[in-house]
Structure formats: structure tokens, C-alpha cells
C-alpha angles and dihedrals in degrees: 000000000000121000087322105320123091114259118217098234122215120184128184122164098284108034156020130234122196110186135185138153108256092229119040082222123054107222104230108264083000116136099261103239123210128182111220137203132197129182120185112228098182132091090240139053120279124193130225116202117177096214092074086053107115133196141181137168123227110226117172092338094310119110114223117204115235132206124255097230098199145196101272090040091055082038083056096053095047098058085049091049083051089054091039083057103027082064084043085056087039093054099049090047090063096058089042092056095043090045086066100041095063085040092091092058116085129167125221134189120204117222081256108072098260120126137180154142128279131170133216120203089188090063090041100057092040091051092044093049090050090049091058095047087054096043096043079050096056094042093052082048091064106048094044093059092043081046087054090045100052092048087048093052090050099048095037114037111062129249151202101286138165105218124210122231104284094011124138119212131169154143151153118314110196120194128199115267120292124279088234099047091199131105101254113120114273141214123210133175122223128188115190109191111207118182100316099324114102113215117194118187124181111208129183122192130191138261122251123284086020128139 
């Protein structure tokens, strides 16, 4: 039992494998999450690499390979998500900015009909100082939260590692979407290679709105 949810446990000669789903509900056409540990039992180092993880979903009796999303590759989408964003900042900065700049212009009209334009340089340089305030803000604002995200990749999703004899290592491996994108429950197998020891889990998780 993991952080209150129940690990499927596989154990060879030289280590040991907890496994669980991250979530105790898949989301429909949502990247199944599981959250992974490994001990090493032996009296050396063994090493874990991710690229030798492999999944696969049972549907109607067939098994379905699914791809390993790792951490480089999460790492990957989420500097894309930080440009997407960073033109999003850059976009409102503009309106902001030409927003000020036409802050200085007003219009009057006299009680007796007559009407015009004036400008004010005051209102201007306030608006546009205000403008740059705002815009500097969101675009703190961005980086902070891609900063957040990065640190949060590299504790959370698991990664190549050597483990020392005893040692405990683990994370978050994350799989492509499911062959079957609904919301029905789903089974996966999962077979973790560590050293030289093959570990194969079978893992169901429910459907949504399950209990």
C-alpha cells in the first residue's frame, strides 16, 4: 500500500518493482500515469533505463503496444506549451501597449455644438507606464509557471538511474493514450527491466466515474 492505494508488487533476485496508476480513474483519451518503484535487492549497482519499459493494452484478447512518453519528451511539450504562451503574453502586450498609446487622445464637445480632439501627454505617459507594469507582470507570470512546470517534470516523471545496492528509486511513468480512447476501464501490461531482472505487471484501472 502506496500513499493510500494498493501497489501491484513484483519481485526477481535482484530487485524489487511497486506499481500503481497515478490516478484511481483513467480521463477518456487522457495519457494513463503510473507512478513506479524500484529497490534494489543485490549487493551491486543495477541500472534502470526507460527505454527498455514496455507497454502494451489488452483489447478483446489482443495486446496493443504503447509508447514510453518520457521525460524529455514531456520536457519537449512543455517548452512548446512556454512559446505557445510566451506569443499569447506577447499578444496581449501589444493591446496593452497600443491601448496606451491612444490613452493620451480625448474628444469635447462645447455647449455650443462645437466638438474636437485634444491630447494629453500627462494621460499618455501614465497609461503607458501602467501598460508596462502590466505587461513586465504577465510575462513574469510566465516564466514563473514554465519555471514551476520544469521543476515539477524533473522531481515527478522517472528517469534513466543506476541504483545502489538498497537503494530505493521511483516516479511517474507516463504511456501514450489508450488504443481504445473511451471511458470504459482499461488493462495494460507493463514490463520494467531492471539489470538483468524482467519485471511484468498487469494493471487494470478503472473507468470513469468509477469507485
Amino acid at each position: 500500500m502506496r500513499d493510500g492505494q494498493p501497489a501491484l508488487v513484483s519481485r526477481q533476485k535482484n530487485s524489487l518493482v511497486l506499481v500503481r496508476p497515478a490516478a484511481r480513474q483513467i480521463q477518456a483519451n487522457g495519457r494513463p500515469v503510473f507512478v513506479v518503484g524500484i529497490n534494489n535487492l543485490s549487493r551491486g549497482p543495477i541500472d534502470f533505463r526507460v527505454s527498455q519499459v514496455e507497454a502494451n493494452q489488452r483489447v478483446a484478447g489482443a495486446e496493443h503496444p504503447m509508447q514510453v512518453v518520457t521525460f524529455e519528451m514531456l520536457q519537449q511539450e512543455e517548452k512548446n506549451r512556454q512559446v505557445a504562451a510566451a506569443i499569447l503574453v506577447g499578444v496581449a502586450g501589444a493591446a496593452n501597449a497600443y491601448s496606451a498609446s491612444r490613452a493620451g487622445y480625448g474628444s469635447y464637445t462645447t455647449p455650443s455644438g462645437r466638438s474636437g480632439t485634444f491630447y494629453s501627454p500627462t494621460a499618455a505617459v501614465i497609461a503607458q507606464n501602467n501598460a508596462a507594469v502590466q505587461n513586465e507582470a504577465m510575462i513574469a507570470g510566465t516564466i514563473e509557471q514554465g519555471q514551476r512546470n520544469m521543476a515539477q517534470l524533473e522531481q515527478a516523471v522517472i528517469k534513466d538511474n543506476t541504483l545502489l545496492p538498497g537503494e530505493w528509486y521511483g516516479g511517474q511513468l507516463h504511456l501514450a493514450p489508450p488504443v481504445t480512447p473511451d471511458s470504459g476501464a482499461k488493462n495494460y501490461t507493463i514490463v520494467i527491466t531492471v539489470g538483468s531482472d524482467r519485471h511484468v505487471v498487469e494493471v487494470a484501472q478503472g473507468a470513469v466515474g468509477s469507485i
